[in-house]
C-alpha positions in Angstrom: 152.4 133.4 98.7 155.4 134.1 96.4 154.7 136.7 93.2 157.7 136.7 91.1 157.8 139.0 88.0 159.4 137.4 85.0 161.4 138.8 82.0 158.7 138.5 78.8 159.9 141.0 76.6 157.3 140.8 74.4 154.4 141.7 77.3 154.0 144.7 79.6 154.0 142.2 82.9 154.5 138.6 83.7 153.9 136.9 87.2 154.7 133.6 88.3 152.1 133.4 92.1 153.5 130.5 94.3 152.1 128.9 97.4 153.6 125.0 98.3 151.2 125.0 100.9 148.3 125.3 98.8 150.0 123.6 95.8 149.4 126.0 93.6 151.4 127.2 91.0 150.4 129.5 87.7 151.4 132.5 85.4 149.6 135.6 85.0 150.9 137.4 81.8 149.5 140.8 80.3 149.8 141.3 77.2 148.9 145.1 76.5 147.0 147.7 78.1 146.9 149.8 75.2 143.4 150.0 75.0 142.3 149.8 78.9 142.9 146.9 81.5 144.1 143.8 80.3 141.4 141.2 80.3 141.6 137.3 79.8 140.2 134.2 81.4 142.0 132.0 84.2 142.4 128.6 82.8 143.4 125.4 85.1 144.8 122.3 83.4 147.1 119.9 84.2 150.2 120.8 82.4 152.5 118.8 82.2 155.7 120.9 83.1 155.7 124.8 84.4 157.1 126.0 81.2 154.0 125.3 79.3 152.0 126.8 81.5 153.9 129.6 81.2 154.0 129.3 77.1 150.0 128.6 77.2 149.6 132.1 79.1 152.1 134.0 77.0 150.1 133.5 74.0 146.5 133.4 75.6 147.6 137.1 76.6 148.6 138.2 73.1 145.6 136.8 71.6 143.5 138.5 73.8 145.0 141.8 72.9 144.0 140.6 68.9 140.7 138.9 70.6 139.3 142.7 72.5 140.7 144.8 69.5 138.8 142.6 66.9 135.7 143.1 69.3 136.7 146.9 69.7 136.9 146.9 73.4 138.1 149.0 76.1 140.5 146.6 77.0 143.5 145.1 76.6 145.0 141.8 76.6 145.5 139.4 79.3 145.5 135.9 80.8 146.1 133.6 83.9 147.0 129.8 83.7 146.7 127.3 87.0 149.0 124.3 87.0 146.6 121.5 88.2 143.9 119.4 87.8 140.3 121.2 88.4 138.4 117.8 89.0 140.9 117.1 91.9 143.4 120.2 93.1 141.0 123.0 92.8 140.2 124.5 96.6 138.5 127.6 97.9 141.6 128.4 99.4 143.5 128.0 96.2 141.4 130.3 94.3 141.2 133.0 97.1 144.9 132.7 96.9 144.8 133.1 93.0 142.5 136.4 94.0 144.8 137.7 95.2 147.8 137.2 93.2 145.5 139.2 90.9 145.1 141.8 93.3 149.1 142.2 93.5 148.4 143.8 90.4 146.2 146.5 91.0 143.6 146.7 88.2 145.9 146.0 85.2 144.7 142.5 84.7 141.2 141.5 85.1 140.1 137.8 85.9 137.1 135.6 84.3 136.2 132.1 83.5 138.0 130.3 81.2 138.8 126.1 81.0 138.6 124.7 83.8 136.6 127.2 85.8 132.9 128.3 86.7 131.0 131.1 88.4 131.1 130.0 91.7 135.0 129.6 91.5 134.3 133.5 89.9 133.1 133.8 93.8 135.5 132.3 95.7 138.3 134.2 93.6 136.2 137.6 94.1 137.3 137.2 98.1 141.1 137.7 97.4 140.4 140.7 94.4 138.2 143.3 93.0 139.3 142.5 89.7 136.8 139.4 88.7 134.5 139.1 86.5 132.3 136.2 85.1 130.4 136.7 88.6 126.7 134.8 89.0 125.8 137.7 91.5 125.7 141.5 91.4 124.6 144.4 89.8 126.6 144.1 86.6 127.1 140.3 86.9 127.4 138.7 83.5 127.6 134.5 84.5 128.4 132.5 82.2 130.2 133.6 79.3 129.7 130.3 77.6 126.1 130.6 76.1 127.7 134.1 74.8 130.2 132.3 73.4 128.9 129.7 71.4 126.3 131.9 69.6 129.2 134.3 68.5 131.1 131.3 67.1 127.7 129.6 65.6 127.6 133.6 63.7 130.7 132.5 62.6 130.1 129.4 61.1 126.9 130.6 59.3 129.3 133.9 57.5 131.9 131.0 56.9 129.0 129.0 54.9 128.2 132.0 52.9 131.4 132.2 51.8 132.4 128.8 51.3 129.6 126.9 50.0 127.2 130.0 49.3 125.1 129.1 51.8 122.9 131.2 54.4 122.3 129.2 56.6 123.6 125.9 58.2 120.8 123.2 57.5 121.8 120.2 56.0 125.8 120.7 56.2 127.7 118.5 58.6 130.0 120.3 61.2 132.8 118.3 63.0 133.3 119.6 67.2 136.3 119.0 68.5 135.6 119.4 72.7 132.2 119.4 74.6 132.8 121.6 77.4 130.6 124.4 78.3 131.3 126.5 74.8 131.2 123.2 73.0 128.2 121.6 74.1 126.3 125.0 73.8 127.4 125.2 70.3 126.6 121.7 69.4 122.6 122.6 70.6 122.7 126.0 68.2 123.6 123.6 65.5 121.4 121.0 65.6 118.5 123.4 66.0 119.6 125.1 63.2 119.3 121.7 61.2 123.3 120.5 61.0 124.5 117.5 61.3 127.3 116.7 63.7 130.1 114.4 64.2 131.6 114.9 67.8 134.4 114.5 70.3 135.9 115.3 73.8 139.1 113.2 75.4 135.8 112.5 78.0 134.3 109.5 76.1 131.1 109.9 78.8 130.8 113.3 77.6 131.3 112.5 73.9 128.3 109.5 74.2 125.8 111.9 75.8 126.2 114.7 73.7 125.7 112.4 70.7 123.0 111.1 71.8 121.5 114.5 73.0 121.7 115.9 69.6 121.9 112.8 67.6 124.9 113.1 66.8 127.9 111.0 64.9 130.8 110.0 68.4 134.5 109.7 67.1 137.5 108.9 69.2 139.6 112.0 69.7 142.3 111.0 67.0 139.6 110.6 64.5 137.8 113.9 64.0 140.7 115.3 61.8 140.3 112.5 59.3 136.1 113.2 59.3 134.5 114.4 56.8 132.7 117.3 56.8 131.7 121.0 55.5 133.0 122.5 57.9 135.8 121.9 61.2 134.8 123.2 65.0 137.5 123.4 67.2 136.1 124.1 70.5 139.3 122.2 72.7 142.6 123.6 73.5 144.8 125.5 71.2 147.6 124.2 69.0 145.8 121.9 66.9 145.8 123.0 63.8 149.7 122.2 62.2 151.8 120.1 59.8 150.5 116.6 61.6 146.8 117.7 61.6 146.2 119.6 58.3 146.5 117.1 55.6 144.1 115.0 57.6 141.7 117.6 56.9 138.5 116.8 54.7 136.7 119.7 55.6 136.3 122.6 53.4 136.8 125.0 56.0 137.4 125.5 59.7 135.8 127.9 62.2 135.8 127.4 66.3 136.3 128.5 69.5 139.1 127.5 70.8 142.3 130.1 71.4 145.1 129.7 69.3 143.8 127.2 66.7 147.1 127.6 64.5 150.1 125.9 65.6 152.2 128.4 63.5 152.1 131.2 61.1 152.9 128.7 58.5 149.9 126.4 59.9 147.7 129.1 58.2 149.4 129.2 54.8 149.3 125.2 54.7 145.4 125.7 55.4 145.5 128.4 52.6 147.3 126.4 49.9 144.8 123.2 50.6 141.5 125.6 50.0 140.5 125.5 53.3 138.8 128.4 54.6 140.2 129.5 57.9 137.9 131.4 59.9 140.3 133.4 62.8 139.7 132.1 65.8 139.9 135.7 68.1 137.4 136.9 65.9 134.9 133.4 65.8 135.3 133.2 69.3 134.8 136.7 70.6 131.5 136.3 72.1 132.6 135.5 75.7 135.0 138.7 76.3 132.0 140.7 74.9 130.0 139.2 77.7 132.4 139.6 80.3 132.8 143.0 79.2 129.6 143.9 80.3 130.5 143.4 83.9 134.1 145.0 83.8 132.7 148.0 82.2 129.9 148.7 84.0 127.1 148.4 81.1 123.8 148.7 82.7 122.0 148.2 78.9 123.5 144.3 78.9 121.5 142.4 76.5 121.3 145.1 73.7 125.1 146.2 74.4 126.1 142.2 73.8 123.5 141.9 70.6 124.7 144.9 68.9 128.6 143.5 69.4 128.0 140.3 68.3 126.6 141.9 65.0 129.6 143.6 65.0 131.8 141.0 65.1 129.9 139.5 62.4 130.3 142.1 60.6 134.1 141.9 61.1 134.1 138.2 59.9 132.4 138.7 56.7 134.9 142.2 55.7 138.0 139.8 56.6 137.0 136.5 54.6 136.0 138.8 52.1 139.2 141.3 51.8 141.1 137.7 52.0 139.2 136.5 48.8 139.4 139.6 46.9 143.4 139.4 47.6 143.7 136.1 47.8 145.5 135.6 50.9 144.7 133.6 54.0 142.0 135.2 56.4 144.1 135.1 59.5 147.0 137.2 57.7 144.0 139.9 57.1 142.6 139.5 60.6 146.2 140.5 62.1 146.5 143.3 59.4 143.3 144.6 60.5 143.7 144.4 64.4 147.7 145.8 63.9 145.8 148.6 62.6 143.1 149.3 65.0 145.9 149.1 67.7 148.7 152.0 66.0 145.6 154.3 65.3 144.5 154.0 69.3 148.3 154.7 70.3 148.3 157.8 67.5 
């Protein structure tokens, strides 16, 4: 296997892992390591040219520096993309080899389940590098970070009711989801329990169809859940999606998910800002699954309380941001940066 490091100015280390026998192809970029081993999820998708892969990890990285700060981990910021298709190019071998281009980089990045991945390719990765997590076995295994996931973001809707439409709770309001994967699906259950309604889509019409009819749900074509109407916006897919083409679409009255990197651009927050929707940041909403993972690459033997009382926090977090970015009346995300920029020069002082 080739490991080639590449110039990224902006990160600490940037590898591009090769193997044309094993068709595999991907990026691991680390962000920081300011506050202890990078960590970040391995993602496999079907990009469609190397560059964006490389892109996609570049800022999955830095927003998992922003992502462990806002959680006040031990760790730093990483992440690791896979050129490829999981439904048909994903092999044992491949993800061994994946192992252990993570092992090339001995303990500065740590691995874990991401889009496109599950425990048992957690597994197969584990037998090319100690530095997995997201593991179904072992002492410290953590699983699944998924359920973890969704109930951090579900946290976050309810403090995003609260201060939107001064509202505990999320009974009776309708909440739009954007992708049913593992996080999304999950999410979709905490809501309907909770007594939302929902209006849902995935680019897998099969999945959208059972997943409406599980939770009697509202299906839209993909294209159509900007344009639904709603309280409140889920994205739960890939990142990007939230920019000039998708924001006037909006008839939501605020926006709070799971997926990385919800804002196309800096300015993708101020146009979000101007139209009065509330922007809840997504490496805060979405913090639940490092937290979980955490537990594993840190050794915590107490796991359930540990996760419980950082989820809280997190919570916490949410409700001082959307409130400092009322009281100042800015956008949230400009305060959630402020506040993590922070956190990060007082742990290099």
């Amino acid at each position: 296997m080739d490991i080639t490091v590449m110039d990224a100015p902006e990160h600490e280390r940037v590898v591009e892992f090769k193997d044309t026998s094993l068709g595999l192809l991907g990026y691991i970029a680390v962000h920081s390591t300011q506050r202890g081993p990078a960590a970040g999820g391995v993602r496999m998708r079907p990009y469609d040219h190397a560059a964006e892969a490389l892109t996609d990890a570049l800022l999955l990285a830095r927003g998992m520096t922003f992502k462990n700060a806002a959680a006040d981990l031990a760790l730093g910021g990483g992440k690791a993309v896979i050129v490829g298709d999981p439904a048909v190019d994903k092999s044992a071998e491949l993800l061994r080899a994946f192992g252990r281009a993570v092992q090339s980089l001995n303990g500065t990045y740590w691995t874990a389940e991401d889009m496109g991945m599950t425990p048992a390719d957690m597994a197969h990765i584990g037998e090319g590098t100690d530095f997995v997590a997201g593991l179904a076995e072992g002492e410290f295994a953590s699983g699944d970070p998924s359920p973890i996931t969704a109930r951090g973001i579900f946290n976050a809707l309810c403090v995003t009711a609260q201060h939107r439409f001064g509202v505990p709770a999320l009974n009776g309001l309708t909440v739009s989801v954007q992708g049913l994967g593992h996080v999304g699906e999950h999410l979709c259950q905490l809501l309907h329990e909770a007594g939302a309604r929902l209006i849902v889509t995935d680019i897998d019409s099969r999945q959208t169809a059972r997943v409406a009819e599980r939770f009697a749900a509202q299906a839209v074509a993909p294209d159509a859940i900007y344009g639904a109407g709603a309280d409140i916006f889920a994205p739960c897919a890939i990142g990007g999606i939230l920019n000039p083409h998708s924001i006037p679409q909006l008839k939501v009255g605020a926006v709070t998910g799971g997926a990385n990197n919800q804002l196309a651009s800096e300015e993708a927050a101020q146009l979000l800002h101007k139209r009065g929707i509330l922007y809840a940041p997504d490496f805060v909403a979405n913090g639940g699954g490092i937290v979980n993972v955490a537990t594993e690459i840190l050794r915590v033997s107490d796991r359930a309380s540990w996760v419980d009382q950082r989820l809280q926090a997190l919570e916490q977090t949410m409700d001082r941001i959307l409130t400092r970015a009322k009281t100042e009346a800015v956008s949230p995300h400009q305060i959630a940066e402020s506040i993590v920029h922070e956190m990060l020069r007082q742990q290099a002082a």
